[in-house]
PAPA-489383 format. One record per residue (C-alpha): residue number from 1; residue in three letters; x, y, z. Coordinates in Angstrom, 2 decimals. Example, Ala and Ser with C-alpha at 12.3 -4.5 7.8 and 13.67 -1.06 7.14 Angstrom:
REM PAPA-489383
    n  res       xx       yy       zz
    1  Ala    12.30    -4.50     7.80
    2  Ser    13.67    -1.06     7.14
//
This chain:
REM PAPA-489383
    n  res       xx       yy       zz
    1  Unk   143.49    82.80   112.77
    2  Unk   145.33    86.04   113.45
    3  Unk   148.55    86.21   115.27
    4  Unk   147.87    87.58   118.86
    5  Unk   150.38    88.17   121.49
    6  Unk   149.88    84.98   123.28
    7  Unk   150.95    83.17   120.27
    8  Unk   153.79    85.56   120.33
    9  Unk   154.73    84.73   123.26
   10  Unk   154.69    80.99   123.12
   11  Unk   157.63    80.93   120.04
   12  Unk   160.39    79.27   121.85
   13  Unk   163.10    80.89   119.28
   14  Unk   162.28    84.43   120.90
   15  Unk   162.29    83.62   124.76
   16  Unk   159.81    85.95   125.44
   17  Unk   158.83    86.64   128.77
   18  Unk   155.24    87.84   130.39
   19  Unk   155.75    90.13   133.28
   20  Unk   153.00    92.36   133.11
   21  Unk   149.32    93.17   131.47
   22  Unk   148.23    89.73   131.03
   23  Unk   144.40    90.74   130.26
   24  Unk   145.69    91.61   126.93
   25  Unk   147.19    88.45   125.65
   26  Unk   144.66    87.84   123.46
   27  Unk   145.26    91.32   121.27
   28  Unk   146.13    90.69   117.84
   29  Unk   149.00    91.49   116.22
   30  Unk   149.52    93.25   113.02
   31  Unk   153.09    94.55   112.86
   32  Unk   156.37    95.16   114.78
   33  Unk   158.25    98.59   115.42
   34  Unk   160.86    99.30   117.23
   35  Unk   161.72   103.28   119.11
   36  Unk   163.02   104.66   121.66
   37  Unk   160.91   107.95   121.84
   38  Unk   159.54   108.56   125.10
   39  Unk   156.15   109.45   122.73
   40  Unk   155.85   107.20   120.11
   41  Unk   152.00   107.41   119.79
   42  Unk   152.10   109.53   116.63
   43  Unk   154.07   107.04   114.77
   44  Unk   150.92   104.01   115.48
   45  Unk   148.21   102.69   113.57
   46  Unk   147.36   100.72   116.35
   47  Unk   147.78    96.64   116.75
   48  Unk   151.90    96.82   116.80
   49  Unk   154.35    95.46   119.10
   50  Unk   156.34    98.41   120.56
   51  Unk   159.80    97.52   121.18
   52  Unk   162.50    99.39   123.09
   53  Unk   165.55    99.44   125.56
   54  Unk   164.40   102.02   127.46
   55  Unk   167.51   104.44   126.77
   56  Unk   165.40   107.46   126.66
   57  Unk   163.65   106.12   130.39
   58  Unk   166.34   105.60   131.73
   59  Unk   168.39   109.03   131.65
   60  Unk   164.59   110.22   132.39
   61  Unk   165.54   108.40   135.35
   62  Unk   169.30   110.26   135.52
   63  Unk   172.76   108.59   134.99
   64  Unk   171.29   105.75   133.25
   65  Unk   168.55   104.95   135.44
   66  Unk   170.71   102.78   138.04
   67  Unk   173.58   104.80   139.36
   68  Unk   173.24   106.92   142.46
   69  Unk   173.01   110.40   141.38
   70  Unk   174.90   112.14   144.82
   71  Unk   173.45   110.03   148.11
   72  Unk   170.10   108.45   149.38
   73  Unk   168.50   112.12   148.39
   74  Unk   169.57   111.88   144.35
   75  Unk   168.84   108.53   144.14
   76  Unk   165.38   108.90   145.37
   77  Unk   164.97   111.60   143.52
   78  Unk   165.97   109.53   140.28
   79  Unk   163.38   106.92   141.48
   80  Unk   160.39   109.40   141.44
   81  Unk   161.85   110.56   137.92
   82  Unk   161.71   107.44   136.85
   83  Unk   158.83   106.09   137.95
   84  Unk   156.75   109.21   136.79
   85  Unk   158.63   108.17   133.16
   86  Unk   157.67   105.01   133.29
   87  Unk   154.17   105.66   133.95
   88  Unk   153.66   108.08   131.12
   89  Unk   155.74   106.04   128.63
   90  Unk   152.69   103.19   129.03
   91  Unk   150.16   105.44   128.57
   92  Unk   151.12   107.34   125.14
   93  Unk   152.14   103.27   123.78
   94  Unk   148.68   102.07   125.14
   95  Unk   146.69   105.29   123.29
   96  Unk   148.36   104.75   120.62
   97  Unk   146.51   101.51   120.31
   98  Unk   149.52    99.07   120.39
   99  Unk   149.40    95.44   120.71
  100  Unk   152.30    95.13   123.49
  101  Unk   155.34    96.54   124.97
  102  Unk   158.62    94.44   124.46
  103  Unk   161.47    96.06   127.26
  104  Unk   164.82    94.68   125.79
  105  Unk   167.04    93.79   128.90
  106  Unk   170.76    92.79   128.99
  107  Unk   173.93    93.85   130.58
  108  Unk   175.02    96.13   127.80
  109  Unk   171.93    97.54   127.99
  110  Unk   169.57   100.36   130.27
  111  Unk   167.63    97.81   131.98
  112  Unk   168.81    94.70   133.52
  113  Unk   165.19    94.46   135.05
  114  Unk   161.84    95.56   134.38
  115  Unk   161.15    98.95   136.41
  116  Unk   158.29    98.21   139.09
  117  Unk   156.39   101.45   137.79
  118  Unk   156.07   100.22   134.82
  119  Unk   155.08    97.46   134.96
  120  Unk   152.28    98.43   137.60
  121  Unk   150.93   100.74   134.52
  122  Unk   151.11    98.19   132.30
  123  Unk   148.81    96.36   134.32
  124  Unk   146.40    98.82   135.06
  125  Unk   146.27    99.55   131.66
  126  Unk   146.21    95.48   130.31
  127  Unk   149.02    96.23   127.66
  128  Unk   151.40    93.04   127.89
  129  Unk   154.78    94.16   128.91
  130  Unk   156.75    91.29   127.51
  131  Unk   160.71    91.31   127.85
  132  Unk   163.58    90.08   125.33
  133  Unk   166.96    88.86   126.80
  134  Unk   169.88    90.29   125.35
  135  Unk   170.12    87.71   122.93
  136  Unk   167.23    88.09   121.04
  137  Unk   167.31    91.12   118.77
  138  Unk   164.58    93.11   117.94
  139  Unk   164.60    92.03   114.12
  140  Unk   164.39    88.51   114.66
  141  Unk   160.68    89.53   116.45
  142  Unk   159.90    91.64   113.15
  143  Unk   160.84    88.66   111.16
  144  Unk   158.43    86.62   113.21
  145  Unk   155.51    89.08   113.41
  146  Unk   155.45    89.48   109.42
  147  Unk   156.53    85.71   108.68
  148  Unk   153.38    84.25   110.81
  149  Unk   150.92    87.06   108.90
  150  Unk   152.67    85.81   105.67
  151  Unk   151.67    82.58   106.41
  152  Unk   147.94    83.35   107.64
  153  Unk   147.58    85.53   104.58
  154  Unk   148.70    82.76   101.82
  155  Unk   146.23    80.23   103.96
  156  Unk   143.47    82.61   103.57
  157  Unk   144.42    83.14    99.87
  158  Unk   144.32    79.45    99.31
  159  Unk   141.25    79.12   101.46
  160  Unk   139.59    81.87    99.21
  161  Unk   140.63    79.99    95.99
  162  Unk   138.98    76.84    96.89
  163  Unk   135.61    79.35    98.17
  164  Unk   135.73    80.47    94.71
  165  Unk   135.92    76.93    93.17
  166  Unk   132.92    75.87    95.28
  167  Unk   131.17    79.39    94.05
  168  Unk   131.76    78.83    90.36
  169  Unk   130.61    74.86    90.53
  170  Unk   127.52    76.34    92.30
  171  Unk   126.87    78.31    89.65
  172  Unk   127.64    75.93    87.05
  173  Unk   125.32    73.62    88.87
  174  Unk   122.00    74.38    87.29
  175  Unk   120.89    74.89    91.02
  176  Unk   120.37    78.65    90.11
  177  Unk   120.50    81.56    92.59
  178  Unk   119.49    79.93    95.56
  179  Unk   122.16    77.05    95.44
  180  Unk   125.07    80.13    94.64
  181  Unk   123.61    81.38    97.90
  182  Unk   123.99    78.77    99.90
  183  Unk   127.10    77.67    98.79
  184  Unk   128.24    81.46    99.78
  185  Unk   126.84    80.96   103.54
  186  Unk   128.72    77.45   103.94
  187  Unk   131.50    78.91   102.97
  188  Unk   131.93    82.02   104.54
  189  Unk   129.32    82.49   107.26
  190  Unk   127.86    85.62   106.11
  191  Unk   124.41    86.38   105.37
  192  Unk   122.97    87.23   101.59
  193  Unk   120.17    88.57   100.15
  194  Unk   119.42    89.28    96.04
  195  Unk   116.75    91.65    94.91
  196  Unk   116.11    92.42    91.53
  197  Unk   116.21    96.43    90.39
  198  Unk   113.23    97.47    92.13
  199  Unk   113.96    95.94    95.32
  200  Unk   111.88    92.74    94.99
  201  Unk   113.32    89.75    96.81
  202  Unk   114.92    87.18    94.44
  203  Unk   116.81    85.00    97.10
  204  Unk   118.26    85.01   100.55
  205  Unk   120.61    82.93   102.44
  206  Unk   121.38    83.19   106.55
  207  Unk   118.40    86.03   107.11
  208  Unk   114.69    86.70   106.80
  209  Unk   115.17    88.32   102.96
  210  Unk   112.17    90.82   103.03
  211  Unk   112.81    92.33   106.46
  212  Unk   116.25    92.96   105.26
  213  Unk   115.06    94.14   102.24
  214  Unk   112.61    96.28   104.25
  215  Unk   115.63    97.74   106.74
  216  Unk   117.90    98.60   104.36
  217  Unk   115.80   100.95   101.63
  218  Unk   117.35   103.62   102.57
  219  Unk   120.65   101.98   101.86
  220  Unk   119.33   100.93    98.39
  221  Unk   117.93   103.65    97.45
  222  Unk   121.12   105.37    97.37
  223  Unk   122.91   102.91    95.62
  224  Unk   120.12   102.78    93.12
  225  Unk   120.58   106.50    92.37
  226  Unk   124.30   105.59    90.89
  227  Unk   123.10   102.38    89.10
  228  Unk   126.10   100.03    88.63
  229  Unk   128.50   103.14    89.54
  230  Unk   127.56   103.17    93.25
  231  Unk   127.95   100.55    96.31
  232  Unk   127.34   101.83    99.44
  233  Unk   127.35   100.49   103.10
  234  Unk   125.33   101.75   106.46
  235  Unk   124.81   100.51   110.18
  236  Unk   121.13    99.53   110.70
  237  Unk   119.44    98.07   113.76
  238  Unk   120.62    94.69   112.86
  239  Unk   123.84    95.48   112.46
  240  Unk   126.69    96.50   109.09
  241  Unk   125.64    95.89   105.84
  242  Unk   126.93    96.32   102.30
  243  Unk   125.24    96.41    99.19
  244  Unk   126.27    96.26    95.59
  245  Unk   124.71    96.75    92.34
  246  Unk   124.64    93.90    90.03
  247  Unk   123.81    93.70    86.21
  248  Unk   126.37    93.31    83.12
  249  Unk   125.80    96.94    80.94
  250  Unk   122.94    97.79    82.99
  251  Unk   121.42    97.25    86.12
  252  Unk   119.36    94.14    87.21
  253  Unk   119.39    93.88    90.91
  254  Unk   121.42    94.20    94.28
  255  Unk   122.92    92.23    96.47
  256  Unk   123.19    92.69   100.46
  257  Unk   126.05    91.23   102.20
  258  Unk   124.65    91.68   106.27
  259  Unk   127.20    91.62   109.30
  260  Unk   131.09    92.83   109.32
  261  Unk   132.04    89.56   107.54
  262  Unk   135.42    87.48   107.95
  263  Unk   138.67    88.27   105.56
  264  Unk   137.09    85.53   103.19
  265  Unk   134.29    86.74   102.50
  266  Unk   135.72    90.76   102.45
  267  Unk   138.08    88.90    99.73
  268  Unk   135.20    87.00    98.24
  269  Unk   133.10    90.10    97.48
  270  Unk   133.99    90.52    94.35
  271  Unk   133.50    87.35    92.91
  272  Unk   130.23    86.79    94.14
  273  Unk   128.52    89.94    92.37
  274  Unk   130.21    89.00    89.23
  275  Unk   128.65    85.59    89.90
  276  Unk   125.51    86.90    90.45
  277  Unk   125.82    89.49    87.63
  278  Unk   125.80    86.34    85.64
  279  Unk   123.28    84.93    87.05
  280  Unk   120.46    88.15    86.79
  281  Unk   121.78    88.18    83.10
  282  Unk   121.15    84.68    82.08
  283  Unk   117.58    85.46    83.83
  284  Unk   116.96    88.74    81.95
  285  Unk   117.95    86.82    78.61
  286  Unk   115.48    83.85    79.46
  287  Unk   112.86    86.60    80.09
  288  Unk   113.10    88.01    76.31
  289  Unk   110.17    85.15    74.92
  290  Unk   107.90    86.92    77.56
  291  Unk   109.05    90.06    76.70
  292  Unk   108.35    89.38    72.69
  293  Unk   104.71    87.98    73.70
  294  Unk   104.06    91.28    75.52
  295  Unk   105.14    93.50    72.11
  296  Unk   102.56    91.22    70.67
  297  Unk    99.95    91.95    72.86
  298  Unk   100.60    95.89    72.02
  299  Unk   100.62    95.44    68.31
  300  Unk    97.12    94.12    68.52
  301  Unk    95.90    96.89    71.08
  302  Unk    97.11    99.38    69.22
  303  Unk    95.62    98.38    65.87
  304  Unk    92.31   101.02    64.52
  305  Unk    88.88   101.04    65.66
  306  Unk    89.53    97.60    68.13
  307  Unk    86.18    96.33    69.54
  308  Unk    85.78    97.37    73.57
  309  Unk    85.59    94.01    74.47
  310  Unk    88.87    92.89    72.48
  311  Unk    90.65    95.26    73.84
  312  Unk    90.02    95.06    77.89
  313  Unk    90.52    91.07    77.16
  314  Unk    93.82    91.84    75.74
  315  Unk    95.05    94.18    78.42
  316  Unk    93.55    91.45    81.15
  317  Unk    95.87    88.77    79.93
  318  Unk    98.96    90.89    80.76
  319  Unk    97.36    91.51    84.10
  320  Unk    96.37    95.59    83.45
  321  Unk    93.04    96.07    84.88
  322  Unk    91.12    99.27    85.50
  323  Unk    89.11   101.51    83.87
  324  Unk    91.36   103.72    82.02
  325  Unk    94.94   103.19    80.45
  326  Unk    97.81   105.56    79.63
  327  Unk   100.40   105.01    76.74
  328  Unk   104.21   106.51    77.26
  329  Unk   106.45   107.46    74.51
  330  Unk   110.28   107.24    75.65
  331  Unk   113.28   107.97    73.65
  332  Unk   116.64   105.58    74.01
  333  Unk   118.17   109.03    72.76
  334  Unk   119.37   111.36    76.09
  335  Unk   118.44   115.41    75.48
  336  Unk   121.10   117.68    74.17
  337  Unk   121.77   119.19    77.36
  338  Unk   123.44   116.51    79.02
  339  Unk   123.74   116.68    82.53
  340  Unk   126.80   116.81    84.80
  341  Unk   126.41   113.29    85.86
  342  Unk   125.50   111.63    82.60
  343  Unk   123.23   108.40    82.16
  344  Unk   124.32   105.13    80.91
  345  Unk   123.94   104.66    76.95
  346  Unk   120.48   103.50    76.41
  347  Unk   120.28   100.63    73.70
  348  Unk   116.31   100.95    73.14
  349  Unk   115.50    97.16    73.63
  350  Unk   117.59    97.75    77.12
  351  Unk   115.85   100.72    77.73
  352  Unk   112.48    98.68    76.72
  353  Unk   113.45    95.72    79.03
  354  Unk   113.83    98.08    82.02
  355  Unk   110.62    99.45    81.73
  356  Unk   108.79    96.54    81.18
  357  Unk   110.08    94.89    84.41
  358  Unk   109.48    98.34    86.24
  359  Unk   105.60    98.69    84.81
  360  Unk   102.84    96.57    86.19
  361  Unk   102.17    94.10    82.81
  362  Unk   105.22    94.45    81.41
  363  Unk   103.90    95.99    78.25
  364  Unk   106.23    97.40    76.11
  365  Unk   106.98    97.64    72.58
  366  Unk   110.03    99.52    70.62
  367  Unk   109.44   101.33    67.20
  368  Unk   111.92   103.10    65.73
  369  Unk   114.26   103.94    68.85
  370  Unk   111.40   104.64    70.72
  371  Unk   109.71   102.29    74.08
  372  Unk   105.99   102.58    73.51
  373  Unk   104.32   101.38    76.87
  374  Unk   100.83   101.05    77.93
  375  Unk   100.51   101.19    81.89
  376  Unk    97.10   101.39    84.37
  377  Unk    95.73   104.99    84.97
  378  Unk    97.08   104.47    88.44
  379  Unk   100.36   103.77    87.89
  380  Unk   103.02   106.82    88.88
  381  Unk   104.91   106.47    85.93
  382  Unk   107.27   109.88    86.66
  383  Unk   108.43   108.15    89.16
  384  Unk   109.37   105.00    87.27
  385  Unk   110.93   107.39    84.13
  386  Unk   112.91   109.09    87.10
  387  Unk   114.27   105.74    87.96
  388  Unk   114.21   103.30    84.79
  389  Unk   114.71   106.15    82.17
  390  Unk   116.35   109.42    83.30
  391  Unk   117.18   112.19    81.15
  392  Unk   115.48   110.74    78.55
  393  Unk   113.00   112.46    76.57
  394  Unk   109.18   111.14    77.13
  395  Unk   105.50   112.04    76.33
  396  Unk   102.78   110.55    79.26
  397  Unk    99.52   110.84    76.77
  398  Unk    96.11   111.24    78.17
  399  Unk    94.37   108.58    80.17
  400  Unk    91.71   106.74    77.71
  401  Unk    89.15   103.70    77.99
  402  Unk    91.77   100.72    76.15
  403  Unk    89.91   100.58    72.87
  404  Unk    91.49   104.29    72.15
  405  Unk    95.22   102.90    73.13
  406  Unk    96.09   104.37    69.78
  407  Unk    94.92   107.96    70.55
  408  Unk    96.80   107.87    73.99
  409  Unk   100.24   106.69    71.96
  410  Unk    99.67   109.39    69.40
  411  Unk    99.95   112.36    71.74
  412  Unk   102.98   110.47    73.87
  413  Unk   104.84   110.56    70.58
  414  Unk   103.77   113.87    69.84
  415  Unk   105.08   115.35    72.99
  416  Unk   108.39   114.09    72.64
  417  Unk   109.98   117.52    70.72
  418  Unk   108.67   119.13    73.75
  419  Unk   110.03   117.01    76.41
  420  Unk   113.60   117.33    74.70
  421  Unk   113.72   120.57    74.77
  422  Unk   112.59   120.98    78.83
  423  Unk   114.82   118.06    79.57
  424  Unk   112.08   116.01    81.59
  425  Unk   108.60   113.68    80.59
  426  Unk   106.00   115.93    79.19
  427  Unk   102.40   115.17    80.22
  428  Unk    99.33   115.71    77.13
  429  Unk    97.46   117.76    80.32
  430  Unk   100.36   120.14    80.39
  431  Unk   100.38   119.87    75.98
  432  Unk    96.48   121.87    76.67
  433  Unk    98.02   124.90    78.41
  434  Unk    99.99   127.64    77.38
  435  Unk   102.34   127.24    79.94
  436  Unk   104.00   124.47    78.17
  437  Unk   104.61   126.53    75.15
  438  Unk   106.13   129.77    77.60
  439  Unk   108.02   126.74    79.17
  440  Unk   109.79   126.31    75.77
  441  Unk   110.77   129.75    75.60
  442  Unk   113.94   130.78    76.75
  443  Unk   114.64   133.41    79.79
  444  Unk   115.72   136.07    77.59
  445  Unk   112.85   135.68    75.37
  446  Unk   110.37   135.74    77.91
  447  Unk   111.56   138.43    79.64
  448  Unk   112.06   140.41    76.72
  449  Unk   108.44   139.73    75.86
  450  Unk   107.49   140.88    79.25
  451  Unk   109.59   143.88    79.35
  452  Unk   108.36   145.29    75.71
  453  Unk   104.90   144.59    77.17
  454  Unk   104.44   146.05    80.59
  455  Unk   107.09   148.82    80.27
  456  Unk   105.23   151.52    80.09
  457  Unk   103.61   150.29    83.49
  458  Unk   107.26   149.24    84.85
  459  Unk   107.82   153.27    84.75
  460  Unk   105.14   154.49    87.08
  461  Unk   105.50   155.10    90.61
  462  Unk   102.85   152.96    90.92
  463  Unk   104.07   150.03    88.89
  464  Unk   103.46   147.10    91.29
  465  Unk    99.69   148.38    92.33
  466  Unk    98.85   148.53    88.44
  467  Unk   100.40   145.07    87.93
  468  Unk    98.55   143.11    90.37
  469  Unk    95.15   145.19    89.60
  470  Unk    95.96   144.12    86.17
  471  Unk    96.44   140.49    86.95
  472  Unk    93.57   139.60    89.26
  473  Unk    91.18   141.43    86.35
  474  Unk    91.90   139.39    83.27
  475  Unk    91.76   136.19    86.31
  476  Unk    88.48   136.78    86.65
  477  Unk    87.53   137.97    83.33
  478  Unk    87.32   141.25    83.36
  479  Unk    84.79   141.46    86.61
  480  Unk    84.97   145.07    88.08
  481  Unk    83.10   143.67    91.38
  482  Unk    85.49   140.38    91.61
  483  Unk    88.14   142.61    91.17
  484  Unk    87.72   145.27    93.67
  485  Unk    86.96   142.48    96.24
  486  Unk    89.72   140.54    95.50
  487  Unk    92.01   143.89    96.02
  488  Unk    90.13   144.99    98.49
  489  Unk    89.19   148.18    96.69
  490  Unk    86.26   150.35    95.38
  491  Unk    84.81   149.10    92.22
  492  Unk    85.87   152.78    90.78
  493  Unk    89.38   152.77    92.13
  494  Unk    89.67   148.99    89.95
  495  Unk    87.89   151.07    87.23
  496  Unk    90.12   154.09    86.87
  497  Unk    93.72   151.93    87.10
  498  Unk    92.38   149.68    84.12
  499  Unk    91.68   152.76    82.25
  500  Unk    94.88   154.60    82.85
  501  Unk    96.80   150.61    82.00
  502  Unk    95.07   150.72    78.71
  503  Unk    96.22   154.85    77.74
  504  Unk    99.93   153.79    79.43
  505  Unk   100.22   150.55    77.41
  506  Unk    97.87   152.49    74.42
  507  Unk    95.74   148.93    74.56
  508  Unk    92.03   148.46    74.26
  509  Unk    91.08   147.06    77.08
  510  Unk    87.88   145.60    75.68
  511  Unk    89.80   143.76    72.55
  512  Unk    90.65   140.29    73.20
  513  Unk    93.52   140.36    71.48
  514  Unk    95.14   143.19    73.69
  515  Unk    93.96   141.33    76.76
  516  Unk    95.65   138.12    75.72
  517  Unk    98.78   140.07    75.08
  518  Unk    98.95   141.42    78.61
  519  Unk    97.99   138.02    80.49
  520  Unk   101.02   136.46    78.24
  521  Unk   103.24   139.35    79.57
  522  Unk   102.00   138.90    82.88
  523  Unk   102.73   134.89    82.52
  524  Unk   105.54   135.11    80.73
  525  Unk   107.83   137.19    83.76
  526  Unk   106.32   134.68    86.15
  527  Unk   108.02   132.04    83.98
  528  Unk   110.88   133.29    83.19
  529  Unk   111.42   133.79    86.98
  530  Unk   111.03   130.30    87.87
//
């Protein structure tokens, strides 16, 4: 238990003495410090016993406080001084968040009694004015404050030492996660809940798991952003919690400590995530049989002209149902252009085991560095590469019936190049449009593309009129009518700026060639703008 200034007050060695403030007896004590400043506020970090003679008080007071200062008149006078002294003296100690006041007394010194003003603000305020006879310096209370918090600190030490025995046997146990748990909330008191690294409740201890789960997202998703670099803590409607990342080399879960805690378990943090950590890794290695059967599974699905039937059975074992399948192609390997905040070193069968917990079925294979995986067409699989896999180069191929798996997994692979050199996934609908191939241009080529194109129109007075007449007719293929609606404008007035584009830009405006050339210029500034 921490030291408070009732149990200050009750060692006999000290001969202490209560004479005001005694609603705040039970405040704890954290340290001792002696001064005679009339403001020693600024020198706090709160929960200290303040300890003084009162020097500075009492010439406040005039001629030390108890000597008549020239008739009834002065020594009134010094009265009101001091009192007024007094009164501000308890406030600054009291905001400064102290503990108690200690007012040596002694016939050598100031004060031979406590001044009534005084202690009347020590009571308003509840700071315990305590007083020390002559006899007892002020060191031998120092010695006392820090010896007792010695003491309480090597009991909590040893108290923490047998926690972590208990902890360790738990584990050792064979009892699994939930008996580490529970030896935890024995021990310490404080709630726990383990979810795995999508936020899927693995065990609990002292709360309702999945409504914690549920109230702290926000708090998890925040951690999860920094994988096993990140912790973070937050105040929700239940009150404090903590969380922590868990996993060896990568990340398998999190763990939720809920409430402020005691010292013990503060102390016992750490030990119980590396416990844990242990404890997700054993699981993740006792997963790898599943994960092998699952590569199986894929082998066979991906093998030439597979019967219909074969395949949907195959994909219905692994529990992937639906119409239509997608394959991803994802590279351990992270782009050239790292970014400021790099991600962890993939080791593909990691990389492969992250994915395969994060995709409904679970099916993934690696070939050659690479995770091939076969999810539902419903699946939102960016979002799972922007969690499981960042920065790493991947192709999303088309959506297919399962017996053309293989078709789907050549275009993933085949987008790969691509996706490495944009520095996110690469979809095969976005491998069907030119804009992926002005994508892979750089600015300065694009715009130098542009320029040399539509310079001649850049030059007019009239440059941003021709431009967008020139745009909306190659977007509707060359339709005078579309056009001038579009616009706004007479079917001539479309007529005559297309004419005058062509003799500017010395294009045919009939040649297909010469229009694709301008709608690439066109696209290509637009891009390069972006």
């Amino acid at each position: 238990m921490p030291l408070t200034v009732r149990d200050l007050l009750a060692i006999p060695s000290l001969r202490l003495g209560l004479v005001a403030g005694r609603a705040g007896l039970g405040n704890v004590v954290e340290a001792a410090h002696a001064s005679e400043m009339l403001r020693p506020a600024a020198w706090l970090e709160g929960a200290e016993v303040v300890m003084t003679t009162g020097l500075l008080l009492a010439e406040r007071g005039g001629a030390e406080g108890t000597h008549d200062a020239g008739g009834a008149g002065g020594a009134e006078a010094a009265g009101n001084a001091l009192g007024s002294a007094c009164a501000a003296y308890a406030e600054d100690v009291a905001g400064g968040g102290a503990a108690a006041l200690i007012l040596g007394l002694g016939r050598t010194l100031p004060f031979q009694e406590v001044p009534r003003a005084l202690a009347d603000a020590a009571d308003r305020l509840g700071l315990p004015l305590l007083t020390a006879p002559e006899l007892t310096p002020f060191v031998a209370v120092t010695k006392a404050v820090f010896g007792v918090r010695a003491a309480e600190e090597r009991r909590l030490l040893e108290r923490t030492l047998h926690t972590q025995r208990r902890l360790t046997a738990a584990t050792a146990s064979g009892g699994g996660l939930d008996a580490l748990l529970h030896a935890w909330l024995e021990a310490t008191g404080t709630a726990v809940v383990v979810c795995d690294a999508l936020g899927r409740l693995l065990g609990a201890a002292g709360t309702d798991g999945a409504a914690a789960l549920e109230e702290a997202a926000g708090v998890l998703d925040v951690v999860a952003l920094r994988g096993l670099r990140g912790s973070a803590g937050g105040d929700l409607p239940s009150g404090r919690v903590q969380v922590q990342p868990l996993g060896g080399t990568r990340l398998r879960g999190f763990m939720l400590l809920l409430g402020v805690g005691s010292a013990e378990s503060r102390l016992l943090g750490s030990v119980l995530v590396s416990l844990l950590s242990v404890e997700l890794e054993r699981r993740h290695l006792a997963d790898e049989p599943r994960r092998r059967r699952r590569a199986q599974v894929l082998d066979r699905l991906f093998a030439p002209e597979l019967p219909p039937a074969q395949a949907r059975a195959l994909l219905t074992s692994a529990g992937v149902r639906g119409p239509a399948i997608r394959v991803l192609a994802v590279a351990a390997d992270p782009p050239p252009a790292a970014p400021a905040q790099p991600a962890e070193p993939a080791e593909p069968n990691e990389l492969a085991a992250d994915l395969a917990m994060a995709l409904p079925g679970g099916l993934v294979r690696v070939v050659g560095g690479t995770a091939e995986c076969v999810v539902g067409e419903e699946a939102d699989v960016e979002a799972i590469l922007r969690r499981f896999a960042p920065d790493r180069p991947a192709g999303i191929g088309p959506a297919v019936v399962p017996q053309h798996a293989a078709l789907s997994l050549r275009q993933a692979r085949a987008l790969l190049p691509a996706s490495r050199e944009l520095g996110r996934p690469v979809t095969a609908a976005e491998a069907g449009s030119v804009r992926l191939l002005l994508r892979l241009g750089s600015p300065a080529q694009l715009s130098a593309f542009a320029d040399t194109v539509l310079a001649p129109l850049d030059a007019q007075d009239s440059a941003e009129a021709l431009t967008d007449t020139l745009r909306a007719w190659l977007e509707t293929n060359g339709s005078w009518a579309e056009t001038a609606h579009l616009l706004g404008l007479h079917r001539h007035t479309v007529q005559s700026r297309i004419q005058r584009i062509g003799q500017l830009t010395n294009r045919q405006m009939d040649r297909t060639e010469d229009r694709v050339d301008l709608w690439l210029a066109l696209r290509a500034r637009e891009t390069a703008a972006t």
